[in-house]
C-alpha positions in Angstrom: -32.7 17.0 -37.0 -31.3 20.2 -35.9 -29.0 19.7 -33.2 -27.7 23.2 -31.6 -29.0 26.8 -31.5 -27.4 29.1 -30.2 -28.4 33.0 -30.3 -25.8 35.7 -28.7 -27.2 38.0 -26.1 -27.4 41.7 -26.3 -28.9 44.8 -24.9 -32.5 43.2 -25.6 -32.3 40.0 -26.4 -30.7 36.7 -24.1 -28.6 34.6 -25.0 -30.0 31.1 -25.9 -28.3 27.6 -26.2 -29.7 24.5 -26.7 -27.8 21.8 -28.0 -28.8 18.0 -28.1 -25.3 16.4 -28.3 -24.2 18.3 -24.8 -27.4 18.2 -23.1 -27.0 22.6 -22.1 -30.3 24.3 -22.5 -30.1 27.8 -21.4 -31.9 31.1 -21.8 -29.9 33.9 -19.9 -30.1 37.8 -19.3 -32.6 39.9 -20.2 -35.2 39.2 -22.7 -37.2 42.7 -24.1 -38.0 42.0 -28.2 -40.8 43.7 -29.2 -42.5 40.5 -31.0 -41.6 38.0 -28.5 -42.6 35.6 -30.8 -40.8 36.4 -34.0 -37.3 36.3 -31.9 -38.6 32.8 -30.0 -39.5 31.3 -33.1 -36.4 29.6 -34.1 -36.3 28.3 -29.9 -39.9 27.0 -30.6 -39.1 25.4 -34.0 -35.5 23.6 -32.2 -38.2 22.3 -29.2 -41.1 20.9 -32.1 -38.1 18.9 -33.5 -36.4 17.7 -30.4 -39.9 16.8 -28.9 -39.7 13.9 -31.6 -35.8 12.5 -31.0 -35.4 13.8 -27.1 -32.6 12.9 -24.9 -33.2 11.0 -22.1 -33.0 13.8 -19.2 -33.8 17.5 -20.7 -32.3 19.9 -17.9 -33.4 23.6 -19.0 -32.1 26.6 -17.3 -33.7 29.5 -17.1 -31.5 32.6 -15.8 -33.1 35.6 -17.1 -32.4 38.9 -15.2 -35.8 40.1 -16.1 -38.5 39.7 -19.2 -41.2 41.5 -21.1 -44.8 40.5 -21.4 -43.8 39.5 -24.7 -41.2 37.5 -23.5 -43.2 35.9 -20.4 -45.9 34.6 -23.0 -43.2 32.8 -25.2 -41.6 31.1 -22.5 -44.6 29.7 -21.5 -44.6 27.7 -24.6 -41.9 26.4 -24.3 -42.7 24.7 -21.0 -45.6 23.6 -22.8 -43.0 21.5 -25.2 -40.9 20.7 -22.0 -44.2 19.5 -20.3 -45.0 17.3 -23.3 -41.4 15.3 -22.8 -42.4 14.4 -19.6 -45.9 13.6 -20.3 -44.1 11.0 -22.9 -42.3 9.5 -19.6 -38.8 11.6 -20.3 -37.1 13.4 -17.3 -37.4 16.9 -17.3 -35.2 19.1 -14.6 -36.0 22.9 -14.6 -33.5 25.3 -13.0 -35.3 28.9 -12.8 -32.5 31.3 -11.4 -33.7 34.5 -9.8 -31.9 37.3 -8.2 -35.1 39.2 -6.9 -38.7 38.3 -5.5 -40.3 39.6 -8.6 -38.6 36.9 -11.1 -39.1 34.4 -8.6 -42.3 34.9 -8.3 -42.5 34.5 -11.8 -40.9 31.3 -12.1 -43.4 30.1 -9.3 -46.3 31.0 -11.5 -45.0 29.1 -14.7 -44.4 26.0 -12.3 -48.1 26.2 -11.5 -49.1 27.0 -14.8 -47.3 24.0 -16.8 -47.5 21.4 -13.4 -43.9 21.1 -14.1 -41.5 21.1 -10.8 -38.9 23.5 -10.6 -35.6 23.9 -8.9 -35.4 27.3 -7.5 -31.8 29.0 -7.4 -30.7 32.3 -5.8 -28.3 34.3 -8.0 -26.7 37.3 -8.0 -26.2 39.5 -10.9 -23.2 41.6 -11.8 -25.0 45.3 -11.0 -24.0 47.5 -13.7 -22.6 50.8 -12.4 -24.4 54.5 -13.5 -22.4 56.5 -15.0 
């Protein structure tokens, strides 16, 4: 079983962690690939597996700035594999981070989508300067 991903953030794409043997699942910053699913797949692949051999608490954070359509569609599957561990009787903690109303809006919607509960957190995000 694969045991870590981990996929380095840039202009377009978060960064992603998930790895079994420390327990950090994490999607952070801003998520805009064109094919949302061709740049989730590997996530979606890492979740099928761990489904299968899950720890016994799965905490996922998800701290993204803001997200594509693309984007909002893939993370919705993979609640759908985080909503499956509970239905199996595992713990499931979900930390959606926001910094405006817009993404926490958003987050509200995907916890009434997937009947998951979610932990709501305020952040604040370094604001980039204009040149």
């Amino acid at each position: 079983m694969l045991r870590k991903i981990q996929i380095s953030r840039s202009e377009i794409y978060p960064e992603i962690v998930l790895d079994k043997e420390s327990g950090i699942f994490e999607i952070k910053g801003i998520s805009l690939p064109e094919n949302g699913k061709d740049f989730y797949q590997p996530v979606l692949e890492f979740l099928e597996e761990y489904v299968t051999e899950p720890n016994e608490v799965t905490h996922f954070v998800f701290n993204l700035r803001y997200f594509n359509i693309s984007s909002s569609k893939m993370i919705l599957f993979l609640l759908y594999k985080l909503k499956e561990l509970q239905d199996a009787g595992k713990k499931v903690v979900i930390t959606w981070c926001y910094d405006d109303e817009d993404i926490h809006e958003a987050g509200k919607d995907f916890e009434h989508m997937v009947t998951l509960p979610f932990q709501f957190k305020e952040v604040y995000f370094e604001k980039v300067a204009e040149a």
